[in-house]
Jmol script that loads the backbone (N, CA, C; Angstrom):
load data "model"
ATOM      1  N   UNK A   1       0.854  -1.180   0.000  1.00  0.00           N
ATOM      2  CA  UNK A   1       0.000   0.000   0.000  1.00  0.00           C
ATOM      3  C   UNK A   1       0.898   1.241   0.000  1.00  0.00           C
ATOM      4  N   UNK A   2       0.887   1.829  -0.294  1.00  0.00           N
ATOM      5  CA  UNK A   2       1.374   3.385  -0.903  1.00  0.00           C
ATOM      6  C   UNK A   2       0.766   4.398   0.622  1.00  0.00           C
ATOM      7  N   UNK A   3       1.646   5.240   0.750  1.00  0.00           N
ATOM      8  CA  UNK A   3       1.479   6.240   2.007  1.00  0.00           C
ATOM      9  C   UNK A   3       0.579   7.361   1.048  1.00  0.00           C
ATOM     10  N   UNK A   4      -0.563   7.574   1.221  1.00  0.00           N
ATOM     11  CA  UNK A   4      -1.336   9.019   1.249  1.00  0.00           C
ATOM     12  C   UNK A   4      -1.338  10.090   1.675  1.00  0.00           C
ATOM     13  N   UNK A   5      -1.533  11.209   1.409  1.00  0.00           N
ATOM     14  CA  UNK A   5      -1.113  12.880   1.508  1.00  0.00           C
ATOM     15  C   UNK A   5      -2.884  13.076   1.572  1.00  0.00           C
ATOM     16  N   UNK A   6      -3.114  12.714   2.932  1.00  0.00           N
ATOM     17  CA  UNK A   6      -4.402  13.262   3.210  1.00  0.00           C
ATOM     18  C   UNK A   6      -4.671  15.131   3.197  1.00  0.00           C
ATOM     19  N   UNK A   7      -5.812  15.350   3.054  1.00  0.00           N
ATOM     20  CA  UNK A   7      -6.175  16.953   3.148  1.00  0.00           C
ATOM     21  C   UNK A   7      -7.296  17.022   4.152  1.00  0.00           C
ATOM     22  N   UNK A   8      -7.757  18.706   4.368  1.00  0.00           N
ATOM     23  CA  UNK A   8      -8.737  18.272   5.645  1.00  0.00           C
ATOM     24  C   UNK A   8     -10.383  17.745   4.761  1.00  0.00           C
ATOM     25  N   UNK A   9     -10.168  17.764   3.322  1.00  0.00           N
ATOM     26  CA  UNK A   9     -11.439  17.478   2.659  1.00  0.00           C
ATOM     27  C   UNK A   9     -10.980  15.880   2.754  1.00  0.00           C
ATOM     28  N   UNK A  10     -10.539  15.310   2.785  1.00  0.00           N
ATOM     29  CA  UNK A  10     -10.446  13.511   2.277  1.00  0.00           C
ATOM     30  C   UNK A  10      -9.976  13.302   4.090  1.00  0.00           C
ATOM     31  N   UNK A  11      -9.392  13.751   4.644  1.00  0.00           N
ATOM     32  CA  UNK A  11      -8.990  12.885   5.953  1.00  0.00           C
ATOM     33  C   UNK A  11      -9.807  11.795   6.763  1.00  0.00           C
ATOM     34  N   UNK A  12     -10.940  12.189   6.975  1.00  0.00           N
ATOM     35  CA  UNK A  12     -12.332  11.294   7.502  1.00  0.00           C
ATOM     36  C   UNK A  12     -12.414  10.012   6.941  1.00  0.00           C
ATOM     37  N   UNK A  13     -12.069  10.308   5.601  1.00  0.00           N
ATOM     38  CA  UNK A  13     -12.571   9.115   4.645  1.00  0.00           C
ATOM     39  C   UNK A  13     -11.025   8.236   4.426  1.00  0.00           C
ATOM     40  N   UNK A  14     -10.093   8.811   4.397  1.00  0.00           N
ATOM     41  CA  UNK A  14      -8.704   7.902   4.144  1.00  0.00           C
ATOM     42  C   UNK A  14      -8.717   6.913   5.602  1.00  0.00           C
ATOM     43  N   UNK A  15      -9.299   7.848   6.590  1.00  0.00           N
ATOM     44  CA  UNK A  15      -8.778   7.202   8.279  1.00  0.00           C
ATOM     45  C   UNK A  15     -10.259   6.355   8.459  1.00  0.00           C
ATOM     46  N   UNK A  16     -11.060   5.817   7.483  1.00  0.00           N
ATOM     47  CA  UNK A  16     -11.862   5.421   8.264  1.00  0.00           C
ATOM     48  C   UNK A  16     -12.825   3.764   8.181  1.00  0.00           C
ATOM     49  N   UNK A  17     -11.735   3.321   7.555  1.00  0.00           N
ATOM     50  CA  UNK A  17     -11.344   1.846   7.566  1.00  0.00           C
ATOM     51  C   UNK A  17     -10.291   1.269   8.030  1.00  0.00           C
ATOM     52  N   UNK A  18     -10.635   0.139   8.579  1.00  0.00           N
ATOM     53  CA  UNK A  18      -9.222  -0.270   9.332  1.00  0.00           C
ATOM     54  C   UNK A  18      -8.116   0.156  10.299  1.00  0.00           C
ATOM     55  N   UNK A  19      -7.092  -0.009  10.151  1.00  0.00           N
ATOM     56  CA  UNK A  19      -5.867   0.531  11.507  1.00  0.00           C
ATOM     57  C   UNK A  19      -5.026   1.560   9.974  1.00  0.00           C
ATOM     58  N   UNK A  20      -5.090   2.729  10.799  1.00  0.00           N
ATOM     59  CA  UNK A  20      -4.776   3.877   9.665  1.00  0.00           C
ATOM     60  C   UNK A  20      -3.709   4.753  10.995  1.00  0.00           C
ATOM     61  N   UNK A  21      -2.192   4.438  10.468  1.00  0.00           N
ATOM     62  CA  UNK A  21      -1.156   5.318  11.015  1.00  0.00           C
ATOM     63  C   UNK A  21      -1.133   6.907  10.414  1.00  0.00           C
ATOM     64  N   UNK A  22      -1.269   8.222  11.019  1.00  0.00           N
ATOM     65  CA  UNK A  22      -1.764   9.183  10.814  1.00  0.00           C
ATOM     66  C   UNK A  22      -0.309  10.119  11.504  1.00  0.00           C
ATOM     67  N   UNK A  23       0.333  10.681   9.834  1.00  0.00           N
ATOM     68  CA  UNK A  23       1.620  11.211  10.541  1.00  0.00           C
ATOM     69  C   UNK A  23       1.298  13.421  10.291  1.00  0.00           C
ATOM     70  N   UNK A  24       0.808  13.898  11.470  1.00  0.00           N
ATOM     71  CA  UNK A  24       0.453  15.382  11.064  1.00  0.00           C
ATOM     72  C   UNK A  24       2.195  15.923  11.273  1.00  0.00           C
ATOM     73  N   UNK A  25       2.018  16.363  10.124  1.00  0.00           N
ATOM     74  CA  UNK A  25       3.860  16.917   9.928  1.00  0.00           C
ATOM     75  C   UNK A  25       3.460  18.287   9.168  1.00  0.00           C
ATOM     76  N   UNK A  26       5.016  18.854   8.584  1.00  0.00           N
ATOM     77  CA  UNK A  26       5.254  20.090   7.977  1.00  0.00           C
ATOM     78  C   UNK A  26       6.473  19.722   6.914  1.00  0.00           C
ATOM     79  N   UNK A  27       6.472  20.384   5.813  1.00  0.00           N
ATOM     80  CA  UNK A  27       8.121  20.620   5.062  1.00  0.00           C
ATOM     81  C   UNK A  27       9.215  21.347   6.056  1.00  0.00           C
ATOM     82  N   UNK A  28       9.049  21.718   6.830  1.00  0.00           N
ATOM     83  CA  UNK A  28       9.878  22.510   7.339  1.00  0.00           C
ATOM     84  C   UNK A  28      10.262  22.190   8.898  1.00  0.00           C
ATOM     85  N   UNK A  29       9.773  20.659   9.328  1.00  0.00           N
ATOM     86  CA  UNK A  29       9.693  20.258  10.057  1.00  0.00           C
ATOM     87  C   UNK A  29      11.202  19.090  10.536  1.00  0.00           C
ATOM     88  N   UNK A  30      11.906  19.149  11.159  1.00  0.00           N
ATOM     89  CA  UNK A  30      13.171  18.458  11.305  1.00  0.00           C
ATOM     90  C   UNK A  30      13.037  16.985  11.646  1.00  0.00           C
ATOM     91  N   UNK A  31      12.755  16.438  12.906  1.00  0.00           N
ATOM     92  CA  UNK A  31      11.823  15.526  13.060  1.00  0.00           C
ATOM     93  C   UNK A  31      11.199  14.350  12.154  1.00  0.00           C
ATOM     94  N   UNK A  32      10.317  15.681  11.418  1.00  0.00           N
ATOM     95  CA  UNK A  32       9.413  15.225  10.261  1.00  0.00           C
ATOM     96  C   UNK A  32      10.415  14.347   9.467  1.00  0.00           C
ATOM     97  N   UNK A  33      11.164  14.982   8.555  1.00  0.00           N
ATOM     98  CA  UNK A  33      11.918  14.850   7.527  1.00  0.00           C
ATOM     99  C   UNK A  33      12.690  13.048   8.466  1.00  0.00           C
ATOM    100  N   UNK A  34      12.917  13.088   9.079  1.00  0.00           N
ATOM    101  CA  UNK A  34      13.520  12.111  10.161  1.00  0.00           C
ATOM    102  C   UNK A  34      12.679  10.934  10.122  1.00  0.00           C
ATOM    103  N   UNK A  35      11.566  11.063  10.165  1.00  0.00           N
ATOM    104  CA  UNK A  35      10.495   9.924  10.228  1.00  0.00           C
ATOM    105  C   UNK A  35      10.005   9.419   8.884  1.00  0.00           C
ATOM    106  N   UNK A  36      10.652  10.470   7.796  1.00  0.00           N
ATOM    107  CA  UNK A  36       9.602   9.844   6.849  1.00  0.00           C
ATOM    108  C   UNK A  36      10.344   8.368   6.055  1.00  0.00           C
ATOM    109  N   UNK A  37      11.254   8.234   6.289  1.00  0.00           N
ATOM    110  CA  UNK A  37      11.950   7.152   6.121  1.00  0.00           C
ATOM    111  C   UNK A  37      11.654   5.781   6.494  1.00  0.00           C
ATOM    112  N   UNK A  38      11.265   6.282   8.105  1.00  0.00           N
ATOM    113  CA  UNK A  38      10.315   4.935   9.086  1.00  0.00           C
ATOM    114  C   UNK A  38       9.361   4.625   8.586  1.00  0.00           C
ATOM    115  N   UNK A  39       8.558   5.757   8.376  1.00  0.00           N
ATOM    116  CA  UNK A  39       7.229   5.217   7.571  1.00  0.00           C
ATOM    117  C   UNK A  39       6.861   4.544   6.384  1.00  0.00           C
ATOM    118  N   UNK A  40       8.115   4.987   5.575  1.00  0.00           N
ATOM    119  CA  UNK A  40       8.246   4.168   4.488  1.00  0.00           C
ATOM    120  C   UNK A  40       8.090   2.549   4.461  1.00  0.00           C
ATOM    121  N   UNK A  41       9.347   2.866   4.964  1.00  0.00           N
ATOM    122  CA  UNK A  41      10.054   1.161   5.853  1.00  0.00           C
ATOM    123  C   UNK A  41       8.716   0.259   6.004  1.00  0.00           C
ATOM    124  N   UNK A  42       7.992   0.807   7.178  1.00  0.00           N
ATOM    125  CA  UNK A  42       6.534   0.513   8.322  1.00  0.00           C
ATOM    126  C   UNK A  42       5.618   0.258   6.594  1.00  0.00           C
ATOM    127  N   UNK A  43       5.477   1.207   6.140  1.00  0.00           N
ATOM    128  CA  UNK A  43       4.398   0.978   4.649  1.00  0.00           C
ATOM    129  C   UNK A  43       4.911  -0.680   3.919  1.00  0.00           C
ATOM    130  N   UNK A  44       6.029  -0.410   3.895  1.00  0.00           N
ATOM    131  CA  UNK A  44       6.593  -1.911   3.100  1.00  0.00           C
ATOM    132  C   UNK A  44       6.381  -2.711   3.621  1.00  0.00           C
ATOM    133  N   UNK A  45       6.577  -3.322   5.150  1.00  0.00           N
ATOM    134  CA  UNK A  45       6.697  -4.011   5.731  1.00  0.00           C
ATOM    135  C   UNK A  45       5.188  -4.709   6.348  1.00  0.00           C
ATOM    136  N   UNK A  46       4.501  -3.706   6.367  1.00  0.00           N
ATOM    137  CA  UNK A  46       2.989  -3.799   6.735  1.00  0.00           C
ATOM    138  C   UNK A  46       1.972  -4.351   6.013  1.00  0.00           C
ATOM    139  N   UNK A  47       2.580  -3.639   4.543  1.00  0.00           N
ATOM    140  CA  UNK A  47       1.874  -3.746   3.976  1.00  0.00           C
ATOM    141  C   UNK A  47       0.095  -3.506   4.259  1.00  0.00           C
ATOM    142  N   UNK A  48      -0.937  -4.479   3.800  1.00  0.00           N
ATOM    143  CA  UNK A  48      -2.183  -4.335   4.085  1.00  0.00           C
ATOM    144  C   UNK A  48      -2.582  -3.852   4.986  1.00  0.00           C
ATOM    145  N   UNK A  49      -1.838  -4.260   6.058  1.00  0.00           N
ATOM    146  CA  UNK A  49      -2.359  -4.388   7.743  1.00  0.00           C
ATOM    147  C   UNK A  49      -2.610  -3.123   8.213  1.00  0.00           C
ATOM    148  N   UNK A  50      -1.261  -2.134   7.571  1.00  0.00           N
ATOM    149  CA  UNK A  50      -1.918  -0.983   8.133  1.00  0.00           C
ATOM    150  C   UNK A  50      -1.532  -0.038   7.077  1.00  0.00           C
ATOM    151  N   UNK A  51      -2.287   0.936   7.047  1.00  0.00           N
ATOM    152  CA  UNK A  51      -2.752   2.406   5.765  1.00  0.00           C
ATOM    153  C   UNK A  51      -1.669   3.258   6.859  1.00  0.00           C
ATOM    154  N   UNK A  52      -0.709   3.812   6.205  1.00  0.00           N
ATOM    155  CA  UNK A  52      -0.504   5.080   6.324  1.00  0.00           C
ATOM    156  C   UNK A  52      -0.654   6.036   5.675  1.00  0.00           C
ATOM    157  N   UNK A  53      -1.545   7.397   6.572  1.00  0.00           N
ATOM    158  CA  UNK A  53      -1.964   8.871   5.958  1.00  0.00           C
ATOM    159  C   UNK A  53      -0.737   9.383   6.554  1.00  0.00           C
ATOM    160  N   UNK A  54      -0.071  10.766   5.570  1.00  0.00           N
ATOM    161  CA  UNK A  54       0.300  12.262   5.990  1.00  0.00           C
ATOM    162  C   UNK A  54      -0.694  13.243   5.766  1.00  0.00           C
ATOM    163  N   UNK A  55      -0.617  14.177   6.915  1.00  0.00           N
ATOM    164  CA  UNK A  55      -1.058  15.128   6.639  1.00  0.00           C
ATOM    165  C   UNK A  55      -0.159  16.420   6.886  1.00  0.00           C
ATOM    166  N   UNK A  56      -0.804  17.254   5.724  1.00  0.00           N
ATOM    167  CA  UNK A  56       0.540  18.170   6.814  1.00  0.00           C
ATOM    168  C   UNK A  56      -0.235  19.560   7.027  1.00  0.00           C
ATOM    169  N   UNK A  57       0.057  19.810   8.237  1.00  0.00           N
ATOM    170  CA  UNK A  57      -0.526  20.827   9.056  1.00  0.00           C
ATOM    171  C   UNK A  57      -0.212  21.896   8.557  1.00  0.00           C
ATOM    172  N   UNK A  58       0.271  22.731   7.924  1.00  0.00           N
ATOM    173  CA  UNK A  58       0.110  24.243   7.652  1.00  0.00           C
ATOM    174  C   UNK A  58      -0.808  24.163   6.430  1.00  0.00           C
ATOM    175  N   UNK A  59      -1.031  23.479   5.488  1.00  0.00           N
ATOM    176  CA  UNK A  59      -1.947  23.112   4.303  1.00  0.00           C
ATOM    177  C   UNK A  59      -3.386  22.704   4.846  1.00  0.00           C
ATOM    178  N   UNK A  60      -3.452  21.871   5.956  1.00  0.00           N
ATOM    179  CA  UNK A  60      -4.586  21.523   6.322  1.00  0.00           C
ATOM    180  C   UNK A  60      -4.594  21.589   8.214  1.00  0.00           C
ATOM    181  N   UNK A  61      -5.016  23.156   8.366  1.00  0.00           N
ATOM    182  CA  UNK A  61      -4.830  23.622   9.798  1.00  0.00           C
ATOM    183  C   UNK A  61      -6.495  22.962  10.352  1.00  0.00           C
ATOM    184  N   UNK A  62      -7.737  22.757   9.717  1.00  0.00           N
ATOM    185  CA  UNK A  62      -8.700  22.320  10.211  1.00  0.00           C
ATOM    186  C   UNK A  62      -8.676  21.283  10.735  1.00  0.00           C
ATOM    187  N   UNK A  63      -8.199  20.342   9.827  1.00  0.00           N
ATOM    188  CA  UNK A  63      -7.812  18.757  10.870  1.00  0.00           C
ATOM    189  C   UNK A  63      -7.184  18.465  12.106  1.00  0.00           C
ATOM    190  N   UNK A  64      -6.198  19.302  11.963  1.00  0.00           N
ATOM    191  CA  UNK A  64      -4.824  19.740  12.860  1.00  0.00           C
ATOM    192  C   UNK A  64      -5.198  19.822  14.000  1.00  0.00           C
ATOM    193  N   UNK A  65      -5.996  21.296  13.880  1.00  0.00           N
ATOM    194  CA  UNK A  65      -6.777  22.008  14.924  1.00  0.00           C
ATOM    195  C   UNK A  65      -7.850  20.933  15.573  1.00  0.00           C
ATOM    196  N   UNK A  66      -8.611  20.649  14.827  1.00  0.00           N
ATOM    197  CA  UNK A  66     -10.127  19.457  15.070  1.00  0.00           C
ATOM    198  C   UNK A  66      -8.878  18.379  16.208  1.00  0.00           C
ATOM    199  N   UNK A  67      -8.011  17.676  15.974  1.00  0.00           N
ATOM    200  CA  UNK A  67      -7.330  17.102  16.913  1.00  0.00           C
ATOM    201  C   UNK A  67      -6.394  17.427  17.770  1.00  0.00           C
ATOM    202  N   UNK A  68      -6.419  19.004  17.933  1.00  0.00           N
ATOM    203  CA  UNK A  68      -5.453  19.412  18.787  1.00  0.00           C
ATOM    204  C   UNK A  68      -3.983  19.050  18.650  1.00  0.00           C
ATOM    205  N   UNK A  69      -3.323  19.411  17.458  1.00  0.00           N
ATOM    206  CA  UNK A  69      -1.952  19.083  17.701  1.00  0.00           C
ATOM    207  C   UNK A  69      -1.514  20.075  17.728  1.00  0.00           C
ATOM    208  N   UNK A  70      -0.377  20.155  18.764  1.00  0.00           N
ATOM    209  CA  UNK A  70       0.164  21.169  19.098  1.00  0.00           C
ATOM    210  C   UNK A  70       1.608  21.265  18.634  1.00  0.00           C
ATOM    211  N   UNK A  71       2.385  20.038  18.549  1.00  0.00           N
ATOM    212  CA  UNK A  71       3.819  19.541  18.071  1.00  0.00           C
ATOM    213  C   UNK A  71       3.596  18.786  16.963  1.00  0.00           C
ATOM    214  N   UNK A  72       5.015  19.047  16.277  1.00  0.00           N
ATOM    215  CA  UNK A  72       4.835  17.892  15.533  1.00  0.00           C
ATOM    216  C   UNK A  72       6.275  17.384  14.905  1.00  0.00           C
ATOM    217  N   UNK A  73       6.649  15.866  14.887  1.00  0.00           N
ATOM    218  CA  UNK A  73       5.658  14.816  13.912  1.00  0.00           C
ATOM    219  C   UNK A  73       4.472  14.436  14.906  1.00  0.00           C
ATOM    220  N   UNK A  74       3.183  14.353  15.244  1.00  0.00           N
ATOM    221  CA  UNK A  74       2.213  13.879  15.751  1.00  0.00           C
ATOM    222  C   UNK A  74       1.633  12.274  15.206  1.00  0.00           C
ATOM    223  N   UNK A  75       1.864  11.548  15.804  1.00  0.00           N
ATOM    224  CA  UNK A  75       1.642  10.540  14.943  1.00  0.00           C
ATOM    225  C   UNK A  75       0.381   9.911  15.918  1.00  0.00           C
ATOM    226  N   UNK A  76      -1.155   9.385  15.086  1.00  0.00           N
ATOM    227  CA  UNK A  76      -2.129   8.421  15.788  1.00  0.00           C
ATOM    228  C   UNK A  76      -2.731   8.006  14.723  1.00  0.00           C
ATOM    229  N   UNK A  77      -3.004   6.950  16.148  1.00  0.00           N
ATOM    230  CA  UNK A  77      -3.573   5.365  15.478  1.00  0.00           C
ATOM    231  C   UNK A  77      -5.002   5.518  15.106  1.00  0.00           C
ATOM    232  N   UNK A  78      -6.121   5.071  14.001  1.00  0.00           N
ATOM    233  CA  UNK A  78      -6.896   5.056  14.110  1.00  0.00           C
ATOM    234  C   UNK A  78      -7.702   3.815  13.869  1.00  0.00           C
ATOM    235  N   UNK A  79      -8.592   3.224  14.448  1.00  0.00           N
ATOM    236  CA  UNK A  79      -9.175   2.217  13.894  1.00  0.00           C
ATOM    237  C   UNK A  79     -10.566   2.499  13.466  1.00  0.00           C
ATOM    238  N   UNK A  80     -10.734   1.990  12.181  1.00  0.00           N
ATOM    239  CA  UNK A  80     -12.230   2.300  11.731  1.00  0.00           C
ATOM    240  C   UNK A  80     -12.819   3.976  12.185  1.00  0.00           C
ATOM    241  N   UNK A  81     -12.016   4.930  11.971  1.00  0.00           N
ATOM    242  CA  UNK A  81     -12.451   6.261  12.039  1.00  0.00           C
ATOM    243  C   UNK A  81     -12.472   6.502  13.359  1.00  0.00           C
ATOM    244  N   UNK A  82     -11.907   6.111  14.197  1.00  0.00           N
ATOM    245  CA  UNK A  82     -11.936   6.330  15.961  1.00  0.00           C
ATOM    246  C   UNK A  82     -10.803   6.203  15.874  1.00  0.00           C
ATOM    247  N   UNK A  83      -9.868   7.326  16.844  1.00  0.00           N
ATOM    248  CA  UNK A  83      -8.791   7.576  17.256  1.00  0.00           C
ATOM    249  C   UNK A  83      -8.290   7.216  18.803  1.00  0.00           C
ATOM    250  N   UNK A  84      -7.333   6.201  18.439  1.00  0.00           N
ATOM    251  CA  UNK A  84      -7.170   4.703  19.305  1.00  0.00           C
ATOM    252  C   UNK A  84      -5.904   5.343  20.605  1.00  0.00           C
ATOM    253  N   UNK A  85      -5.027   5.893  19.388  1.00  0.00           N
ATOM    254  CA  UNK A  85      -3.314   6.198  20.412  1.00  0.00           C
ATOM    255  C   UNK A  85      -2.934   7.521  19.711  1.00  0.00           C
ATOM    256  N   UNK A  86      -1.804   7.561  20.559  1.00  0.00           N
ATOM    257  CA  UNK A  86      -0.764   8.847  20.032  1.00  0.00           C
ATOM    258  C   UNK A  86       0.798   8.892  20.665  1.00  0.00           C
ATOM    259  N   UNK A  87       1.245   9.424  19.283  1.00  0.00           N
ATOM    260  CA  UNK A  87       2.435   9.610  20.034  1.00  0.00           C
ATOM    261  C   UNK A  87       3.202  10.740  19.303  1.00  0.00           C
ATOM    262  N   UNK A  88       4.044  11.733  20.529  1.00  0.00           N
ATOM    263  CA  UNK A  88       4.518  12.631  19.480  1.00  0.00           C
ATOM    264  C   UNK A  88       5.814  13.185  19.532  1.00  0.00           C
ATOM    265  N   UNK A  89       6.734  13.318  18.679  1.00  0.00           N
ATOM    266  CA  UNK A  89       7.634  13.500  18.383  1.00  0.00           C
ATOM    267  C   UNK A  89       8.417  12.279  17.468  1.00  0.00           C
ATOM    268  N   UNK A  90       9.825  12.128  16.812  1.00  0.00           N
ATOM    269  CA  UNK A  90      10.178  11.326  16.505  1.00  0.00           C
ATOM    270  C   UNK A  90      10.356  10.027  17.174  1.00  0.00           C
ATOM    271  N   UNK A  91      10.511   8.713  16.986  1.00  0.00           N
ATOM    272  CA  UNK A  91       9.635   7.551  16.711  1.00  0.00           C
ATOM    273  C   UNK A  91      10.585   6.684  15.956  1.00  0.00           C
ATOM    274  N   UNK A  92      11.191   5.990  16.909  1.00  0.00           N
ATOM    275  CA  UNK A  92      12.165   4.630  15.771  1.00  0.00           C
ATOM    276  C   UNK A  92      11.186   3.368  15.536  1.00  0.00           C
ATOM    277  N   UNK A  93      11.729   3.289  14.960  1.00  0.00           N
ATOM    278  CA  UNK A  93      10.554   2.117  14.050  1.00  0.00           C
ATOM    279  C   UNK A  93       9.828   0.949  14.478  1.00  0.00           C
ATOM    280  N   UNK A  94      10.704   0.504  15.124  1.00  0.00           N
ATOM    281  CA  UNK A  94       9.881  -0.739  16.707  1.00  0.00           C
ATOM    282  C   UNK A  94       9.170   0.100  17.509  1.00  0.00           C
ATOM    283  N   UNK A  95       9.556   0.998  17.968  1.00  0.00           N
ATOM    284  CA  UNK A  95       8.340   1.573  19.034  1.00  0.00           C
ATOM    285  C   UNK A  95       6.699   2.071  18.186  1.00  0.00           C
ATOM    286  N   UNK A  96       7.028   2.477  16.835  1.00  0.00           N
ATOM    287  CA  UNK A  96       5.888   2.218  16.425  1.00  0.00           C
ATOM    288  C   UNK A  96       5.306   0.753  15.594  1.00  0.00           C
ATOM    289  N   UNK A  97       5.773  -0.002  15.150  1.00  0.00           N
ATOM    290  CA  UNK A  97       5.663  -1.480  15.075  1.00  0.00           C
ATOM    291  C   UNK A  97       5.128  -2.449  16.548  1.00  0.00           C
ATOM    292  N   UNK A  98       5.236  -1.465  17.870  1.00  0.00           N
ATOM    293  CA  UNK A  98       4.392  -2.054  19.008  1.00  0.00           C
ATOM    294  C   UNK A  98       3.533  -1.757  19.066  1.00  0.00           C
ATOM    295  N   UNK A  99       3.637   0.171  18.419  1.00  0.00           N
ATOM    296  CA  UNK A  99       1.927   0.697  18.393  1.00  0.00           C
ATOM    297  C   UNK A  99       1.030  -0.140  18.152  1.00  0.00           C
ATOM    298  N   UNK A 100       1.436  -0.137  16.710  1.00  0.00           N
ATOM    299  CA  UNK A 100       0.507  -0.328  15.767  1.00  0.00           C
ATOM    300  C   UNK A 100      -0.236  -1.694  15.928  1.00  0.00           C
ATOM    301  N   UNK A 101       0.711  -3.349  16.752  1.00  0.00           N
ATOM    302  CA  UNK A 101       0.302  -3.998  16.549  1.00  0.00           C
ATOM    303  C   UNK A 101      -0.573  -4.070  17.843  1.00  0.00           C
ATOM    304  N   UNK A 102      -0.713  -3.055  18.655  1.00  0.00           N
ATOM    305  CA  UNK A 102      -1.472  -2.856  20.021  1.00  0.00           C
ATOM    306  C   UNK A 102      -2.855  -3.267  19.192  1.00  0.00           C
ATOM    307  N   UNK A 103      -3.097  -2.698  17.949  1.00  0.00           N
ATOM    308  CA  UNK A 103      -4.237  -2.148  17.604  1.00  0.00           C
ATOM    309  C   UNK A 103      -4.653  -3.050  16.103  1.00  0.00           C
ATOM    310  N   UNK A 104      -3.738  -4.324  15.738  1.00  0.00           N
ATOM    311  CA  UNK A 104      -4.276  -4.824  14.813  1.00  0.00           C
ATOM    312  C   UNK A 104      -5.307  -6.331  15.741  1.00  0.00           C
TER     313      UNK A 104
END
end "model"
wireframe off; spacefill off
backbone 0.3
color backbone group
C-alpha cells in the first residue's frame, strides 16, 4: 500500500477503515523529515495491515486544529475512524511497530 497525503477534505474518509497510522507533519519540520523514512520502511513491511496517511498541518490547519496538535511529527492510530493512540515526536521504528500492533 502506498502512504497518502491526506487533506482536511479527504482525511475522515482515508482514516476510516481499518488501523490507519496518521503522521500530522510540515516541510519545514526536522523531526518530520527524520520519520519519513520509518514510515516508508513501516508501509513496506505492513503492507495491508496498516494504511498510512500524511497530513501536513500548515496546508490543512482544520484537521490539525479538530485534533489538537500542538507539536509535531504527531503521529495516531486510528481504527475504523476512531482515534485509538498517540504519540509525538520522533519515533524509531519498533516503538511504532508495538503501536501499531497494540491495535491490529
Amino acid at each position: 500500500m502506498a502512504i497518502v497525503n491526506a487533506t482536511d477534505q479527504n482525511f475522515a474518509t482515508e482514516t476510516g477503515e481499518g488501523v490507519v497510522l496518521a503522521d500530522f507533519w510540515a516541510p519545514w519540520c526536522g523531526p518530520c523529515k527524520m520519520i519519513a523514512p520509518v514510515l516508508t520502511e513501516l508501509d513496506e513491511e505492513m503492507g495491508d495491515k496498516v494504511k498510512i496517511v500524511k497530513l501536513d498541518v500548515d496546508e490543512n490547519q482544520e484537521t490539525a486544529g479538530k485534533f489538537g496538535v500542538m507539536s509535531i511529527p504527531t503521529l495516531m492510530v486510528f481504527k475504523n475512524g476512531e482515534k485509538v493512540d498517540q504519540v509525538v515526536g520522533f519515533q524509531p521504528k519498533e516503538a511504532l511497530v508495538e503501536l501499531l500492533n497494540k491495535h491490529l
